[in-house]
C-alpha positions as CSV (number, residue, x, y, z in Angstrom):
1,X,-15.8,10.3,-13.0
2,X,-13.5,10.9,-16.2
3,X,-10.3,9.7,-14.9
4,X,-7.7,7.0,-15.9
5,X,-8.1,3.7,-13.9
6,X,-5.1,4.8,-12.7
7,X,-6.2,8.4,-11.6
8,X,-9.5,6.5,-10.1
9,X,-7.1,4.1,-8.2
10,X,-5.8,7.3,-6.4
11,X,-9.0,8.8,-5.5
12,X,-10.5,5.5,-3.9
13,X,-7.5,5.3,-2.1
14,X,-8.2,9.2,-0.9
15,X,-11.5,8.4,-0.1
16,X,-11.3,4.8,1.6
17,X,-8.4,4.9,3.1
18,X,-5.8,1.8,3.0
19,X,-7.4,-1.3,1.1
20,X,-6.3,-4.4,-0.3
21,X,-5.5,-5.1,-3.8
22,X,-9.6,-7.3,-3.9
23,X,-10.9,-4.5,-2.3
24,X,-9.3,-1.6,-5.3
25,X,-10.0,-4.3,-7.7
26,X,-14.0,-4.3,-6.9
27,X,-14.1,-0.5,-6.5
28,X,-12.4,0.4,-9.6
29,X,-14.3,-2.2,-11.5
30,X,-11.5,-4.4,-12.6
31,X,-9.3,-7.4,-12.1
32,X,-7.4,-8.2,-9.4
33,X,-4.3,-8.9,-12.1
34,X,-4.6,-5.7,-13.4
35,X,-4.8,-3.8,-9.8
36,X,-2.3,-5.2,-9.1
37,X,0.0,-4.2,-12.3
38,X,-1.5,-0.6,-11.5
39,X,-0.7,-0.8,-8.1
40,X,2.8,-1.6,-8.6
41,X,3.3,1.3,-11.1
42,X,1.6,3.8,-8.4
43,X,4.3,2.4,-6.7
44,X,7.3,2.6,-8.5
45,X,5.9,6.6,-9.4
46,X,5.9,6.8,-5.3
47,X,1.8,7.7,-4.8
48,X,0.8,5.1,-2.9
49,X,2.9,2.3,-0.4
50,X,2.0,-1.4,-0.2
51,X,2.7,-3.5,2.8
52,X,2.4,-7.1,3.2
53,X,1.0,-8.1,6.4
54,X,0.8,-12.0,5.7
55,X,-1.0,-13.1,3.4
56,X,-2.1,-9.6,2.3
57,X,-0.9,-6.7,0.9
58,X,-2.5,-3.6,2.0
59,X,-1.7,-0.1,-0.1
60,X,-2.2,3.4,1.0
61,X,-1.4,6.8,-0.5
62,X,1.8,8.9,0.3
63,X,1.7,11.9,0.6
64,X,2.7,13.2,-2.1
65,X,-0.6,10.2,-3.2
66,X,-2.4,12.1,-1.3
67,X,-2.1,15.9,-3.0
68,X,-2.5,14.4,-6.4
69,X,-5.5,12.3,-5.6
70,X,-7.0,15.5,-4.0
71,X,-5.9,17.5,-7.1
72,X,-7.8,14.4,-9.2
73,X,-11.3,14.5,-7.1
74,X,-11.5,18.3,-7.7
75,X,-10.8,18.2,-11.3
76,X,-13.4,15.4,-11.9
77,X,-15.9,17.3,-9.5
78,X,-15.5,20.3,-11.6
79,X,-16.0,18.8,-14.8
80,X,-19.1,16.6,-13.8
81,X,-20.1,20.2,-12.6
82,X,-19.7,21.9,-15.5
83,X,-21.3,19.2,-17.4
84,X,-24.7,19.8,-15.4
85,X,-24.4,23.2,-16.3
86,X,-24.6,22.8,-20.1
């Protein structure tokens, strides 16, 4: 994929559905610190929503999340596409 961490964050979300801050962390291929700084800006931007059901916190997309992820995967599909073409 050639997205942002942040942009990656979205689109594991869109595909996985709601996760923990652990489980983003191992997807996306970083540390749980830094997910969680990340996850907190998605946040504040309004693309995802974190819960805290004791003692974890659990995020999922909004929907507004939800159309840009989608609009994320497509581009990166297309552009891996394209690059198979060449």
């Amino acid at each position: 994929m050639f997205l942002t961490v942040k942009q990656k964050i979205l689109v594991i979300l869109l595909e996985k559905g709601p996760l923990q801050n652990s489980q983003i962390a191992k997807r996306a291929g970083i540390t749980e610190q830094w997910c969680s700084e990340i996850v907190s800006a998605l946040n504040a931007e309004g693309l995802i929503e974190s819960r805290f059901i004791t003692p974890r916190r659990i995020n999922k997309l909004t929907e507004r999340g939800v159309e840009v992820a989608k609009h994320l995967k497509q581009i990166s599909e297309n552009m891996i596409s394209e690059g198979v073409k060449r």
